[in-house]
Each structure stands twice: as structure tokens, then as C-alpha cells.
C-alpha positions in Angstrom: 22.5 -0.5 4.3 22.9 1.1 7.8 27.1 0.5 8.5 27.4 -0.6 12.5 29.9 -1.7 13.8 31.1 -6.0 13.8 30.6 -7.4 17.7 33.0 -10.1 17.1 32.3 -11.7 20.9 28.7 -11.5 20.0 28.8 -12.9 17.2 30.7 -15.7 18.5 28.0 -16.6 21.6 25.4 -16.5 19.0 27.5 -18.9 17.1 28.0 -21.2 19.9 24.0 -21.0 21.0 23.1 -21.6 17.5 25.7 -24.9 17.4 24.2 -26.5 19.8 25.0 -29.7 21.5 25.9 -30.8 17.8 29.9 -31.0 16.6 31.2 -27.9 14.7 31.8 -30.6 11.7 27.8 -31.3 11.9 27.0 -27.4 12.3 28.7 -26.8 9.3 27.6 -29.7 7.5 23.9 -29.0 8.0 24.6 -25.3 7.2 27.0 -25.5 3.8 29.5 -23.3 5.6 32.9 -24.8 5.8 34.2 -26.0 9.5 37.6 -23.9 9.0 35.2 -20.9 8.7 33.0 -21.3 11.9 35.7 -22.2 14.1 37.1 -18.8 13.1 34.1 -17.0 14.0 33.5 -18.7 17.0 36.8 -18.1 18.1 36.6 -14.2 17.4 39.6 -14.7 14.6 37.9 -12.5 11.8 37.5 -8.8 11.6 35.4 -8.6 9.4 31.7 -10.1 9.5 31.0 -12.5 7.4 28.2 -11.9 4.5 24.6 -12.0 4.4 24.5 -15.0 2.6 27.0 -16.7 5.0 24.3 -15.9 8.0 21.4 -17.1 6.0 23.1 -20.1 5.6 24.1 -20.5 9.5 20.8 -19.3 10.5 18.8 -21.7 8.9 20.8 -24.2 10.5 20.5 -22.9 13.9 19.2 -24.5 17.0 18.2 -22.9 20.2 16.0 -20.0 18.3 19.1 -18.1 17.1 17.5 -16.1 14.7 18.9 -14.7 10.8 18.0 -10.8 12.8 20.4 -11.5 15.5 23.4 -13.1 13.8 22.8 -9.4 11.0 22.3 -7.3 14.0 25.3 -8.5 15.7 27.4 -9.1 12.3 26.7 -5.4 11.6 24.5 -5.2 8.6 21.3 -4.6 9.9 20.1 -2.1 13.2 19.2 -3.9 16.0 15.8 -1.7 15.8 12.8 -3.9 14.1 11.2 -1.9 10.4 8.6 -1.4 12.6 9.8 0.3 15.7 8.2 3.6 16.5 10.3 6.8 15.1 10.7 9.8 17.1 7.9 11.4 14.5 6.1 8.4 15.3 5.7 9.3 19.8 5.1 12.8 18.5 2.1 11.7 16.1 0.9 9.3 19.0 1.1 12.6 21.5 -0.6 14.8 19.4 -3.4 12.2 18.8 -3.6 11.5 22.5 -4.1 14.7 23.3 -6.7 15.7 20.6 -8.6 12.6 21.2 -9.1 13.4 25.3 -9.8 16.9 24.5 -12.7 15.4 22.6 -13.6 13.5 24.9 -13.2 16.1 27.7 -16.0 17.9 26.4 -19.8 17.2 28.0 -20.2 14.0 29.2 -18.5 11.9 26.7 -16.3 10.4 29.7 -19.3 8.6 31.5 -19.8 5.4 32.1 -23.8 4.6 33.4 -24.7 8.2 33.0 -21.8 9.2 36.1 -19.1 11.2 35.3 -15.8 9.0 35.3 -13.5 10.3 38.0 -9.8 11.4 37.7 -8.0 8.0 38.3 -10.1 6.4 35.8 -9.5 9.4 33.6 -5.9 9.0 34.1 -6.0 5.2 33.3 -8.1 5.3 30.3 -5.7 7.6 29.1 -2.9 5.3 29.3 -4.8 2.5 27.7 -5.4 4.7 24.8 -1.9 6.0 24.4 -1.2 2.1 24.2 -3.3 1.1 21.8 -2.7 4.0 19.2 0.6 2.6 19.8 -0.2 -0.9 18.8 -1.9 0.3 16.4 1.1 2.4 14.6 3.1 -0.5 15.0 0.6 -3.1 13.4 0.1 -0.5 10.8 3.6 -0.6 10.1 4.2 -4.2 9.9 1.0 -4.6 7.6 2.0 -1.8 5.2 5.9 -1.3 5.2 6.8 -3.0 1.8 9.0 -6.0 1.7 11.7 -4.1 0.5 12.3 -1.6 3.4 12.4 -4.0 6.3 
């Protein structure tokens, strides 16, 4: 597990959001954490973050779409960075297939549309829509066929 650092005052809003307009006594009620121990995170009393299991319990009682991610991204556990966010290896992949792919395409007249050559600006815009779907693409791929156990 990646070891980043507790934002207490984050932590705290997110506690507050995920509250609601409900009483601390209901939060806690509804999420099988004791009252004691949200106040104290609320009120940025703890230095240390509380455990997983603690924010699966507070999550799953949360209103205003406070989310499991955001209470472990802001607790510390977890990066802040989705499984599936593209890598530096990743943008140089995508580059290198870019480019391969439009020097394909560069040769003849693959790059017509009605039998007319396409002209720069089109060139340069098709171009961008392609860099954006390869990376679609890598991210989809990554979401499909990341196994449960590294995200």
C-alpha cells in the first residue's frame, strides 16, 4: 500500500459533507462507528487516519456522494490517481502509436475523403481525435483487464 501522507482538514470536510443535514449521533448510528470517534475526526483531533474498515463503514453511510476513494485518498491509504490512469509508459505507447498510425496513413491517398485529398487542418484535427481515442481506449482496456486485486 502506497504510504501518503493523512490531510486531517480534508478528511474532516469530507466528514462533514458526508454527515449531512443528519445529527453526528444519526451519522454514526447508521454507519456503526461510535459518535466519540467522528466528532474527533471532524474536528481534526486525530493524527492518525483511521482504518480502512472504519471508512468503509462511514462511506456506506454517506450522503451527498462522498465516496469510499475520497475518504482513502484523503485518509492516506490509497493515491488519489484512479488503477486506471494513464502511466508515463502509457503517453509514450500512445505517441509512438500516433505517430506510426499517421505515417501509415500519410502514405498515397489513405487521408481522402470523396476521392480529395484531406487538407492540413483536417489532418491536424483527425490527428487529435485519434490521439483521443487510443487514449480511451488504453484506459477502457485498463479498467476491463486490471485484476480486482491491483486496483
Amino acid at each position: 500500500m502506497i504510504s501518503l501522507k493523512f490531510d486531517k482538514e480534508k478528511f474532516a470536510n469530507l466528514i462533514m459533507q458526508a454527515k449531512g443535514n443528519r445529527s453526528l449521533n444519526q451519522y454514526a448510528a447508521a454507519s456503526g462507528v461510535t459518535s466519540a470517534h467522528i466528532s474527533r475526526l471532524s474536528r481534526q483531533l486525530l493524527d492518525s487516519p483511521p482504518s480502512p474498515q472504519i471508512i468503509r463503514k462511514l462511506a456506506e453511510a454517506a450522503h451527498n456522494d462522498v465516496t469510499y476513494d475520497q475518504l482513502m485518498a484523503a485518509a492516506g491509504h490509497t493515491d488519489p490517481q484512479p488503477y486506471y490512469a494513464l502511466t508515463e509508459k502509457d503517453e509514450k505507447d500512445i505517441a509512438k502509436d500516433l505517430e506510426r498510425i499517421l505515417a501509415d496513413l500519410e502514405s498515397s491517398e489513405a487521408l481522402a475523403f470523396h476521392g480529395e485529398p484531406l487538407d492540413e487542418e483536417t489532418k491536424r484535427l483527425f490527428a487529435i481525435s485519434l490521439e483521443n481515442s487510443l487514449r480511451l481506449a488504453k484506459e477502457m482496456a485498463k479498467k476491463k483487464y486490471t485484476p480486482n486485486k491491483y486496483r
